[in-house]
N, C-alpha and C positions, 0 to 999 in steps of 0.2 A: 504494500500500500504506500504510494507517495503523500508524503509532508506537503501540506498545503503553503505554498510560497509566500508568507508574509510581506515579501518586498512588494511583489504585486500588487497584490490587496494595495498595502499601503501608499503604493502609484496612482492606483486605481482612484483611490477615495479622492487624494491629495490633488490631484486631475477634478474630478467632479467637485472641489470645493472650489476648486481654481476659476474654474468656468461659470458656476455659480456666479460666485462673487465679482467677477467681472463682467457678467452679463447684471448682474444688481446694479455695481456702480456704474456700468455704461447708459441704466436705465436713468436712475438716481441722476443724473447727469443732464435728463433732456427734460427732469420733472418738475422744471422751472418756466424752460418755454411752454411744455406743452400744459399747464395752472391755467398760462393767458385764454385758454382757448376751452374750458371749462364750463363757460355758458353758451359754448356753442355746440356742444356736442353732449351728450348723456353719457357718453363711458363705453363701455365693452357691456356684452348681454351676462347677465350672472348664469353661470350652465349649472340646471340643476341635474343630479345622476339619484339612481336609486342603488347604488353600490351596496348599499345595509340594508338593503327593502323599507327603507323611508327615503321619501324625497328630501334631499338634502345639498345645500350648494356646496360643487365641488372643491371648494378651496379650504372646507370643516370636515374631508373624509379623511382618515387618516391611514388613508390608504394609495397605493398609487395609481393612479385611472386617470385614461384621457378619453374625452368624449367627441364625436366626430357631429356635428348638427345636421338636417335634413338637405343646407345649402354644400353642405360638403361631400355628402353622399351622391348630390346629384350630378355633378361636376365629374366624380370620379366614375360613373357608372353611365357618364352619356354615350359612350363609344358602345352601351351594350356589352359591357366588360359583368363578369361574374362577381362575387363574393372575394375574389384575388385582388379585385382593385384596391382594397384598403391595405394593400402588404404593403409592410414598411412607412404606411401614412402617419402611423402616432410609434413612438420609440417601443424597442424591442418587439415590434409584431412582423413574425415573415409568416404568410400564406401561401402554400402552393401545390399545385397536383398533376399528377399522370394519370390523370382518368378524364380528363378534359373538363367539359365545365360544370360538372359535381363534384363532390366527391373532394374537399378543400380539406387541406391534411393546414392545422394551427400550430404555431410555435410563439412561444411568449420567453424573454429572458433566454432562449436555445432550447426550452423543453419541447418537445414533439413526438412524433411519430410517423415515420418514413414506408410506414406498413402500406400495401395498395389492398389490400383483400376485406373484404366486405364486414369479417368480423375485428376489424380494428378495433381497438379502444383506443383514444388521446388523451392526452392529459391536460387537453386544454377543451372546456367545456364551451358549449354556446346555446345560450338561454333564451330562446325567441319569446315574445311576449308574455315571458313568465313561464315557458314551459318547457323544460331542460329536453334539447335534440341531442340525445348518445348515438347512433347511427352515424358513422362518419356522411352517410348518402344523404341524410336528412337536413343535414351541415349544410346543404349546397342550395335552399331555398333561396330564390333570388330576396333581391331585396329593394323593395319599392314602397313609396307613402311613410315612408321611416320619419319618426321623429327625431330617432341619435343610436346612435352606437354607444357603449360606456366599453374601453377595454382597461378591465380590472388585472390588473398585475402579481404575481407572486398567489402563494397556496389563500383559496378563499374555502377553505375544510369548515367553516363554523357553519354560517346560513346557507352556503352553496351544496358541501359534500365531499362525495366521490368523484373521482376522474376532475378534479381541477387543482393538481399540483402544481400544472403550470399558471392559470390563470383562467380569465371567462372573458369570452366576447357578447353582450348582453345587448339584444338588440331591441329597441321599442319601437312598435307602431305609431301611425297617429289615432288618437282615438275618437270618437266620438262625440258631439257636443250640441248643444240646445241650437246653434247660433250654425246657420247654412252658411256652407262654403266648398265651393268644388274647384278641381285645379284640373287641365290637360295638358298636355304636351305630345309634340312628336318633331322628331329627327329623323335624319336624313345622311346617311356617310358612305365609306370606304367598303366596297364590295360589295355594293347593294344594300348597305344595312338597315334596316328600320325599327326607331322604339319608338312605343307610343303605351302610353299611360293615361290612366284617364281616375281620377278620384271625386268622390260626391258624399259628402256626410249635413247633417241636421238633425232637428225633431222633428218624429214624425207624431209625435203627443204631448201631453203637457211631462210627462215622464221617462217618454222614451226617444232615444235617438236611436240611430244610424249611420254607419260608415261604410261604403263600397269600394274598393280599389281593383283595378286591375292593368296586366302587363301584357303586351304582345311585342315581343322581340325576335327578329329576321335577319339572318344574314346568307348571302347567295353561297353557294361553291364557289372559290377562287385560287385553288390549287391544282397544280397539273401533273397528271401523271404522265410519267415518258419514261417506265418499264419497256422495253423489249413485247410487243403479244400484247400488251396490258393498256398501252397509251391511251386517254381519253382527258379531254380540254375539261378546266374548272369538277372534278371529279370532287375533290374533298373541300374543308373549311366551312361551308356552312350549317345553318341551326332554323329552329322554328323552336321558340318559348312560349308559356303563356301562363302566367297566375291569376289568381285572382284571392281575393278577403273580404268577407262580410262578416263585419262588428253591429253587434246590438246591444246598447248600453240602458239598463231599465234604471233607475232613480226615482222611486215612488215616494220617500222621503230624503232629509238630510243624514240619518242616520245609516240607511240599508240604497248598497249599488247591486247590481250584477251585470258583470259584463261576459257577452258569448262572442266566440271566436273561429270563424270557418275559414280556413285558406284552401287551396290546391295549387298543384304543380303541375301542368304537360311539358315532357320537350322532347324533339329528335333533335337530335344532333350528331356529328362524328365524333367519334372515339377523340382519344389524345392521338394527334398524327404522332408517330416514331419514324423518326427519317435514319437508317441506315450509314456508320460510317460517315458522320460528321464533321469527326474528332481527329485531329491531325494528332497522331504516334509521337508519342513522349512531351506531349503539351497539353492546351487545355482550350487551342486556338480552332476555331471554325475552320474547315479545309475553306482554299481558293475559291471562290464565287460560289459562297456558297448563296442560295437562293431559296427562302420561304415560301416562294409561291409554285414550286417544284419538288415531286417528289419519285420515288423509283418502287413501286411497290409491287409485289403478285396479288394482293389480297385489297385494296385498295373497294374491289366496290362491294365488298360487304360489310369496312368499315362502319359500323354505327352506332348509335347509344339512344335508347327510348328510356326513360325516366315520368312516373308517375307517383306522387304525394299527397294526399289528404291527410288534414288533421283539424282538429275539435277543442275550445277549453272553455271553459269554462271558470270566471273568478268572480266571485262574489267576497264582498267588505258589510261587517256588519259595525256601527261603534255603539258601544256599549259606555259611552263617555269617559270612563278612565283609562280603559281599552277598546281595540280595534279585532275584530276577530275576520280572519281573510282565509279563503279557501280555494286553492287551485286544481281543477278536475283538467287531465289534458289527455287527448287520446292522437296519436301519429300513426301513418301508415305510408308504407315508400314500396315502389318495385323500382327494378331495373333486369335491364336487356344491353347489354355491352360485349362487342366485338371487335378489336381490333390486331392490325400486323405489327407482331410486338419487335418482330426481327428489322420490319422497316426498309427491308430490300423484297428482290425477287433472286427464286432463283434455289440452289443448294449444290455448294461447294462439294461437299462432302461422297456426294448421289454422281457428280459427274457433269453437272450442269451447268450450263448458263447461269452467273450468280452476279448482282452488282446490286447497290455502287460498292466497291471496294468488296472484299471476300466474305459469303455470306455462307458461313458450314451450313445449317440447314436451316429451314423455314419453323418460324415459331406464330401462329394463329391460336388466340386464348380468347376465351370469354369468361363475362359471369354474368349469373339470372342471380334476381331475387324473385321469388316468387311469391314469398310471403314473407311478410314484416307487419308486426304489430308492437304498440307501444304504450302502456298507461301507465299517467304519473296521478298522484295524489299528494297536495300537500297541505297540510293546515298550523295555520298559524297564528298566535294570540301574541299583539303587539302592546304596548301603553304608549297615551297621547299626552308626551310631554307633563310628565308629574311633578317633576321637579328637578332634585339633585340625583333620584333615581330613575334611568328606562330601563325596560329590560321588554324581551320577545323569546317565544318557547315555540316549539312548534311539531311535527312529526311528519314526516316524507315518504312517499311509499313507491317503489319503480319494477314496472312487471315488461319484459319484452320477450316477444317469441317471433323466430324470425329462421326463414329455410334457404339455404344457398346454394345454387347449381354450379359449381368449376367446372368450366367447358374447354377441349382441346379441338383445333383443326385441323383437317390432311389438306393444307393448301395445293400440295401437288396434284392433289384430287379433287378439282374444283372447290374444296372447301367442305366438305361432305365430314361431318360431327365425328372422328373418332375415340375421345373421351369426355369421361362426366365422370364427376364426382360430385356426392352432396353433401350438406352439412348441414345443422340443427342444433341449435343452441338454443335455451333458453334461460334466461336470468331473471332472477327476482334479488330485491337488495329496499333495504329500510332503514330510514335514521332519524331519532330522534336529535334536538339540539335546543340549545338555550343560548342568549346572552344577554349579556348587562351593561349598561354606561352607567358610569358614577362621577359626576360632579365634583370632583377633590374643592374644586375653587372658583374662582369666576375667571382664569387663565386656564384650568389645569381639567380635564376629564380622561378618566383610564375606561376601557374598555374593554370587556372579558369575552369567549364563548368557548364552549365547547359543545361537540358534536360524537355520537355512535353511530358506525353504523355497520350494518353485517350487509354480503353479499354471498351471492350461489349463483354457480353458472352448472345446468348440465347440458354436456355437448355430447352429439353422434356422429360419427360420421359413415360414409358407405364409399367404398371405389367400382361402381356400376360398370365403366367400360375404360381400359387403358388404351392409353394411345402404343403404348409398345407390350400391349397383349398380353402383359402381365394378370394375374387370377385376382377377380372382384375379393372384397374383406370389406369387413366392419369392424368399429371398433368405438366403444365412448372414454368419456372424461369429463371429470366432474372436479370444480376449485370451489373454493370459499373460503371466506374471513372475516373478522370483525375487527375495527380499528377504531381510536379516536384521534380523533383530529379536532382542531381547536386555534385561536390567536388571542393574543394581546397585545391593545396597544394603547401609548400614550400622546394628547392629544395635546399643546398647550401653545396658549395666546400669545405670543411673544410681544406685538404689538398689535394696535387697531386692525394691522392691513396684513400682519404677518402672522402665520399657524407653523410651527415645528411638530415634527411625529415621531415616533417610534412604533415597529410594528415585531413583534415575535409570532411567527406563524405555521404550523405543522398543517400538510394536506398526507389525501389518502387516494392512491391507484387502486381499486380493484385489481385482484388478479384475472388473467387473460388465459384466452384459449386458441389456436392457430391451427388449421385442419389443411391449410390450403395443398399441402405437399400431398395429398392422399391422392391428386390427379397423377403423382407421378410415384406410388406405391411408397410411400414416407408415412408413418409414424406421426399422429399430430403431436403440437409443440404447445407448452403452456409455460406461464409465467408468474414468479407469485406477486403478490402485493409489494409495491413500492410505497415508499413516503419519504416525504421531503421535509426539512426543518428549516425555516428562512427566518431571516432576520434584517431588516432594512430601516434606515432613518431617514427624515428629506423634509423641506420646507416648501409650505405655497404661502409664495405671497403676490396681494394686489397694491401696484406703484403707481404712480404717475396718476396719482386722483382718479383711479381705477380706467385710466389708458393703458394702463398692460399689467398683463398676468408671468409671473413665471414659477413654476413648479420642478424642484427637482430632488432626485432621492440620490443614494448608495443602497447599494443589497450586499449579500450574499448568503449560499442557499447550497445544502447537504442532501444528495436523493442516498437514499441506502436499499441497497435491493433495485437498481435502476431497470424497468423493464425496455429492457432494447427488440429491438427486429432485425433480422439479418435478412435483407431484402436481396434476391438475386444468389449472382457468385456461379456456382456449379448448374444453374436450374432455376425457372423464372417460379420461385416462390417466395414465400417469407416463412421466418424460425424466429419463435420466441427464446428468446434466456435473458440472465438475472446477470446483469454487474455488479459488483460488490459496494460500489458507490460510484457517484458524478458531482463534483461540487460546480460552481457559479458564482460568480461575481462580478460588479458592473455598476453602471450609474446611466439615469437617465433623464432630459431634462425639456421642459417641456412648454412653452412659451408663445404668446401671442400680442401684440402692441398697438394702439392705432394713432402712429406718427404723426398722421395729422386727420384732418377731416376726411379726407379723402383717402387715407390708404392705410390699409390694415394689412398687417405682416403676419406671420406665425413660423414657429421654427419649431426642431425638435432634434433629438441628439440620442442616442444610446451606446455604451459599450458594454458586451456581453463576451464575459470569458466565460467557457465551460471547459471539463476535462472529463473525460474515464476515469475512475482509478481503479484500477483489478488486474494487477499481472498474471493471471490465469488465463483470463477470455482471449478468447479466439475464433473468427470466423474465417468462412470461404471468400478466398480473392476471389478477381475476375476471371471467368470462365476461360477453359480449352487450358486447363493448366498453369493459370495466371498467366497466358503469353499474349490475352488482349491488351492490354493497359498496363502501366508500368507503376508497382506496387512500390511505395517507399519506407512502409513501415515494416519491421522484422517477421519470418517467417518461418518459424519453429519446425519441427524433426517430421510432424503431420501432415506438412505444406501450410498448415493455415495460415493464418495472419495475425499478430499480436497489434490489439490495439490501444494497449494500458497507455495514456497519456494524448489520446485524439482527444480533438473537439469531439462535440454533437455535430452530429447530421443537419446539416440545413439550419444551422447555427452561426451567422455572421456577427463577426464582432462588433461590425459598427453597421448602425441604421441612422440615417439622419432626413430631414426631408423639410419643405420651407413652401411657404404659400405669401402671395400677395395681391392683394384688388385695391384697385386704383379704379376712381371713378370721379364723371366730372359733368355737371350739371348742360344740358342742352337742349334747347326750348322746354316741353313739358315735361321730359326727364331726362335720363343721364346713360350718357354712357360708361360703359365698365372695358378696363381689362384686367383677368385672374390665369396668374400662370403659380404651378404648384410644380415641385419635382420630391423623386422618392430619392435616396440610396441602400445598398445592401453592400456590407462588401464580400470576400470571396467566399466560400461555403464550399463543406465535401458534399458530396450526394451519399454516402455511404459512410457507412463504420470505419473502414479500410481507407486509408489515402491513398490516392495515385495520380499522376500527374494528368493524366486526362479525363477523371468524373472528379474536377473541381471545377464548379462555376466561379465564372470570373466576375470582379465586382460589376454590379449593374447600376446603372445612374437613367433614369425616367421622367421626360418631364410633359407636361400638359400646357395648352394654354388656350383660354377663351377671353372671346371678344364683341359685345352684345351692345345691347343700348334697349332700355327699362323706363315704361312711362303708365302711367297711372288713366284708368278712364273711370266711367262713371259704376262705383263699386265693382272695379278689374282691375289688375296690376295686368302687366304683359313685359314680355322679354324676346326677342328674338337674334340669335348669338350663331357664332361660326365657330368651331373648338377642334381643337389634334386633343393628338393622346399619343404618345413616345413620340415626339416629335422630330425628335433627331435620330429615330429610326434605329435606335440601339439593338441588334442582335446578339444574345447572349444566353449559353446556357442554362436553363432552369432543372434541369435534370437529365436522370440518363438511364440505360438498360446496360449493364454489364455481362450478362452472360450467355451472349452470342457473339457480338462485335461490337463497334463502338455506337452504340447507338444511341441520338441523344434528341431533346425538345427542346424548342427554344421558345420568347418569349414573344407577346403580342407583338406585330408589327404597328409600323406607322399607321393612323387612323386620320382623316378630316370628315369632319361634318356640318351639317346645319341644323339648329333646334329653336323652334316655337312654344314657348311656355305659356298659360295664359294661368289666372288664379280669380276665383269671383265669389264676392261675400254677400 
């Protein structure tokens, strides 16, 4: 076990106090000019988050969370970009996936999960209107009519639970309201794309409102295959989406709400394209011309993905005047149909054939079905409405899912004709009770307690129906469970009017995991036990400049013991669970927004995340055909494996940083705008194992729109021209190791045009 590097740390902090305080007195500095102008502006909007399941302004949680607002979501999601567009928009958050646009694998501070197969767990949760989606597939609901994101940082084990060691992305609707207002929009872009959104809420009684939303999102094919036999103009790249949400909010008194909640999901779309031999030998460089809108594939036209989602909640608030009694009923349901050429060439080396681009041994065609998936949560909860020096909230959680999985193999040589299945069946139930408390030490000072139980069971089956190399069908189960507590405290105190200092000690809890996916290829399924994490972080929000700018920033660092890894790839396109003996983490984040003057508002943000392995034991499989794809850098023991005691995490870049500005300027009845926003990541392995070709290279992304906003008779309207990567960055986001170099890259260039209109 390696000695955690005290120098570091101690750089680490001594860096985030640096920055800090340079960023204060650089603020501190301009909070004289910007007094003069005081009566001429109202401030920054106060962002209120429900981090602790009370509404509360972010600059009094003592926790660290950035919230993204409904104008920030829409900016990022005009191009018809997925759930991926917010990576890397508020510090420490990377989102990304190989299953195309589902299926969104989270990392927060470098925690994740690089797993592709259906029964993943993460460790980063996401809370849609209150209603915890575990299904990585469920993860991938679009996101439209949002009011804000909150992405909560570090273990949230008290009121949240299980499976958020690393953090929660909690996302809210808009809801409901006496007072009519409806909003449309539609866009116009790059490959034919078309969004259009249409939103309508009011009362439809003196008690009851209503809220409808919904989404239709298109984009043509605009990729070309030019295989050998296979060629065909605009074959892949395009989608058809479509959701929709109906909110009914009852209010018969001040005391008792109930709010219902129905959304759905359609989409076809293709698979994640895998382009074949990318990856230029002994680097990490894109080969010579290379080209996105070109691909080389034998399997290209059965590429595809159909995704369908329903779900149901149900929340009701009752107050009881010194309490609030709230109760969340939710019920989810997701399929999928997914096909894609994992190998990303045509062809088979091996067989004697015709194989390109670059040397393809043999064809690899996978799928997976869901066929059935189901999901109910239950939670109840009894809060107090501000009593005094004491709050406190108890509550019980209940999580039942049962869900069936088809691993599918293809004979691409053979037209594509199904030669295995495997299934698999899991089911989980998991329950937790929890408490906490705020106590009032002083009129500067509040500690805050909780703790949480909770037990889970998973029983899994699996069956090998048909091998693709005619190996003898088998069945076999497995069954985990455990019970852990998990809990935080922390301390909250006033330093000044404008200024909050925190402390936070936090313990989360992973459920253990079950992995079947190898059974298509006669393997033994894999399980993992419970992980948990112990973190500890401190960090100041303060509001300057006569609340013309906010700045927020922490230090962490954080212990996982028992780390559930995946070993994705390597020998065989599967995934294997096992346990590292620990992974520590540390880092500073920082998080900021100013409004220079009347006209322009800024925002920055900053992150650096170290993470490490520690366990001189573990070892997984290099890249395939003998480790002779890719060139391995770290040690390889007497078994061929690979020693990875002292990697990063997976898809863990140290540094995220990212900045936003709108500038606007009064012309005849309104004003015009320009808002250009950019992300960064920097470099990241794709794997356990390092080598010099599945490392993405740092990626820098930026946007920019340019509109003009004018007001009519009860209507606002907008109509604006916007990119998206605008400088056209090509770069790595992931890869397939265990056929050839085969890798994905990132959205290209976008242009469009968008009509918003808003009417009260």
């Amino acid at each position: 076990m390696k000695i955690f590097k005290k120098a570091s740390l101690a750089c680490c902090v001594n860096l985030a106090l640096f920055a800090s305080g340079v960023s204060v007195s650089a603020l501190a500095n301009a909070e004289e000019a910007q007094v003069q102008k005081q009566n001429k502006t109202s401030g920054l909007e106060v962002i209120q988050v429900t981090a602790r399941k009370r509404t509360e302004n972010v600059q009094d949680v003592p926790i660290s969370v950035s919230a993204l607002t409904s104008e920030n979501l829409d900016v990022l999601g005009s191009s018809g970009m997925d759930v991926r567009s917010l990576s890397a928009r508020v510090p420490s958050l990377l989102i990304e996936s190989s299953f195309g646009r589902t299926f969104p694998r989270f990392y927060i501070r470098g925690l994740g999960n690089t797993d592709f197969d259906l029964l993943a767990s993460q460790p980063v949760s996401l809370v849609y209107d209150d209603v915890v989606l575990e299904n990585a597939l469920t993860k991938g609901m679009p996101m439209f009519d949002i009011e804000r994101v909150e992405v909560l940082r570090g273990p949230q084990g008290t009121l949240f639970g299980r499976n958020t060691t690393a953090g929660i992305i909690k996302v809210q609707s808009k809801k409901p309201t006496e007072d009519f207002d409806a909003s449309v929009s539609g866009s116009y872009g790059s490959f034919g794309s078309t969004d259009l959104r249409l939103a309508v809420g009011g009362g439809l009684t003196d008690t009851l409102s209503a809220r409808v939303a919904i989404l239709q999102q298109d984009r043509d094919d605009w990729i070309d295959n030019k295989a050998p036999g296979f060629e065909k103009n605009n074959q892949l790249g395009g989608y058809s989406e479509s959701a929709g949400r109906v909110q009914l909010l009852w209010e018969p008194n001040d005391k008792f709400n109930a709010l219902f909640n129905y959304n759905y999901r359609h989409a076809d779309a293709d698979s994640r394209v895998f382009r074949a031999n990318i990856i230029k030998k002994g680097s990490n460089d894109l080969v010579d011309n290379f080209d996105r809108s070109v691909v080389y594939q034998d399997a290209a036209v059965r590429n595809k993905q159909t995704v369908d989602m329903k779900g149901a909640s149900l929340k009701i608030n009752y107050d009881f005047g010194d309490y609030t009694l709230t109760t969340v009923s939710g019920y989810e349901s997701a399929n999928i149909f997914s096909v894609g050429d994992i190998d990303g060439g045509y062809g088979c080396g091996f067989c004697g054939l015709d194989n390109g681009p670059g040397f393809i041994p043999f064809p690899s065609e996978t799928g997976a079905k869901m066929p059935y998936h189901s999901q109910i949560t239950q939670e109840l909860r009894v809060a107090t409405n501000d009593l005094g020096a004491v709050d406190y909230q108890f509550g019980f959680f209940y999580f039942d899912e049962d869900l069936s999985i088809n691993n599918l193999s293809f004979d691409t040589l053979n037209n594509g004709i199904q030669n295995g299945i495997a299934v698999q069946n899991m089911h989980t139930k998991a329950w937790a009770v929890f408490g906490s408390v705020d106590y009032e030490l002083s009129d500067k000072t509040n500690v805050t307690g909780g703790l949480r139980y909770s037990h889970d069971k998973r029983n899994w089956d699996g069956t090998l129906i048909q091998s693709p190399f005619g190996l003898p069908s088998f069945s076999e189960t497995k069954d985990v469970s455990d019970g852990q507590v998990s809990g935080d405290l922390s301390v909250n105190y006033k330093w000044t009017d404008d200024t909050n200092l925190y402390a936070r000690l936090a313990r989360g809890y992973r459920a253990p995991s079950i992995q079947g996916r190898s059974l298509l290829f006669s393997e033994s399924a894999t399980s993992a036990n419970s992980e948990t994490v112990t973190s500890i972080e401190s960090g100041f929000k303060a509001t300057l400049m006569d609340n013309m700018a906010r700045l927020n920033g922490d230090v962490f660092y954080y212990v996982v013991d028992n780390q559930q890894l995946t070993a994705v790839g390597g020998t065989s396109n599967v995934s294997r669970l096992l346990n590292a003996d620990k992974a520590v983490g540390y880092g500073f984040e920082l998080d900021g927004e100013a409004l220079l003057t009347d006209n322009l508002l800024v925002t920055a943000g900053l992150s650096y995340n170290h993470t490490e392995l520690q366990d001189n034991t573990i070892s997984v499989n290099g890249c395939g055909l003998g480790g002779t794809i890719c060139t391995i850098t770290n040690p390889i023991n007497a078994d061929g494996k690979v020693m990875i005691d002292g990697n990063p995490l997976p898809q863990a870049p140290k540094w995220i940083s990212n900045f936003t500005a709108r500038w606007s300027h009064e012309m005849g009845d309104g004003e015009i705008f320009v808002y250009t926003d950019w992300a960064y990541r920097s470099e990241v392995n794709f794997f356990l194992y390092e080598s010099k070709e599945f490392t993405g290279s740092p990626l820098l992304e930026g946007g920019i729109r340019v509109g003009y906003t004018w007001d009519g008779d009860d209507a606002e309207y907008e109509i604006a021209a916007f990119g998206r990567n605008i400088t056209n960055e090509k770069k790595l986001t992931g890869a397939i190791d265990f056929n050839n170099l085969t890798g994905y890259v990132n959205e290209p260039r976008f242009w469009g045009i968008e009509f918003k209109a808003n009417f009260f």
